[in-house]
N, C-alpha and C positions, 0 to 999 in steps of 0.2 A: 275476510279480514275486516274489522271494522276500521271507523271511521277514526277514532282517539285511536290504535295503533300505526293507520297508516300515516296520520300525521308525526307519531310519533319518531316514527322508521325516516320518517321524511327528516325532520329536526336533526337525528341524530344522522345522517349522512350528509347532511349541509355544514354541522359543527366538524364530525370528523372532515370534510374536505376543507374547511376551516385552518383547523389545526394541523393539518398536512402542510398545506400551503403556508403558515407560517414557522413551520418548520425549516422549512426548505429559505423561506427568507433569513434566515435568521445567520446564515452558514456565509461566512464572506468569503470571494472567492483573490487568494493572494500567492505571491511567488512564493514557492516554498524551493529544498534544496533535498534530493533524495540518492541512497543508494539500494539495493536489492541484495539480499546475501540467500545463499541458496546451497544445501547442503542433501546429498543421498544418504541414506545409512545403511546400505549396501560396502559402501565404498568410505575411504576417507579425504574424500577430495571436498574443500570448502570454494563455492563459487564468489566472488563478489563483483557487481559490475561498478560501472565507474559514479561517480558524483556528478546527477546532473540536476542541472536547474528544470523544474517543473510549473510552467505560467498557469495561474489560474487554478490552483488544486484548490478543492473546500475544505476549509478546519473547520472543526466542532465547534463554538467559541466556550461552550460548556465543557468538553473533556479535553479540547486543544487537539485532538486526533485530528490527522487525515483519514476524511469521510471515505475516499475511495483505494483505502491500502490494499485492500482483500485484491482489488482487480490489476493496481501493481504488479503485488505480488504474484498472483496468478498467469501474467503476462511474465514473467522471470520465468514461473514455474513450467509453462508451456515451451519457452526458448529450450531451457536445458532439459527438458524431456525428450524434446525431437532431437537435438545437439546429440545427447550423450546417452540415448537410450536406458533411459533408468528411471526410475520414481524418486523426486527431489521433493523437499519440504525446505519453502523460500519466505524468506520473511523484508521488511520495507525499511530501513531506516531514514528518518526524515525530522527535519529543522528549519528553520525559517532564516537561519543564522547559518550562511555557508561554510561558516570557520570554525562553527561549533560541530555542524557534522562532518567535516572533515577531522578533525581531532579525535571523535567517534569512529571513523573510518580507518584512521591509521592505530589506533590502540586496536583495533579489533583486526587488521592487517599484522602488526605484532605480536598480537598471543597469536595469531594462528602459525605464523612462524616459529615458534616456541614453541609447539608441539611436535615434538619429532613421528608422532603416528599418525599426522594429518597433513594434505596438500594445499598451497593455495593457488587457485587459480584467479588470475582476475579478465575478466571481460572486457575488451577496450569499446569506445561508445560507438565506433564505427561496424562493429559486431551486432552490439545492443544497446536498442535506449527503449526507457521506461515509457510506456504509454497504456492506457485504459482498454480493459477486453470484457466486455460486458457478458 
């Protein structure tokens, strides 16, 4: 390799750990307020666990997302697979405003009640609570 590539190679993995790292600054870490909903389609039983406060979650400040729903979620999704033997597709909901996602929680507690060909289950937080599964 020469010498004008390996320099080159060198630049651009100083810039990219650069921009990695200012990446990862940029994401503040603040209380957020989440629940996890979790449903098989097997079955018609709808999961939902409780609303809990989350210290220290990262938001995007560009998309507003919680950076680490996927692993939420995925931590739901492992509870109710060993629970209840069955493949669940679980998704995160989540607010900064505990009033706002509680209001989301109970509309989304009510239609499911309204549907007379589906269950609801909900999860008390001595059951389950939300935490990171890498």
């Amino acid at each position: 390799m020469s010498k004008i590539a390996q320099t080159i190679s060198a630049i651009l993995i100083i810039l990219f750990t650069f921009c990695t790292n200012m990446q990862a600054g940029n994401r503040k870490s603040e209380t957020v307020y989440a629940f996890a909903y979790g449903t098989c389609f097997n079955d018609s039983i709808i999961y939902l666990s409780t609303v809990e406060k989350l210290d220290s979650a990262n938001i995007d400040p560009k998309t507003k997302f919680l950076t680490d729903r996927k692993f939420y979620a995925n931590n739901f999704k492992y509870f109710l697979d060993n629970q209840y033997k069955e493949i669940h597709t679980c998704a995160i909901f989540f607010n900064k405003s505990k009033e706002k996602l509680e209001k989301t929680y109970i509309k989304l507690r009510r239609n499911t009640n309204k549907d007379k060909h589906s269950t609801l289950v909900e999860i008390p937080l001595s059951t389950f609570s939300l935490s990171k599964i890498q």
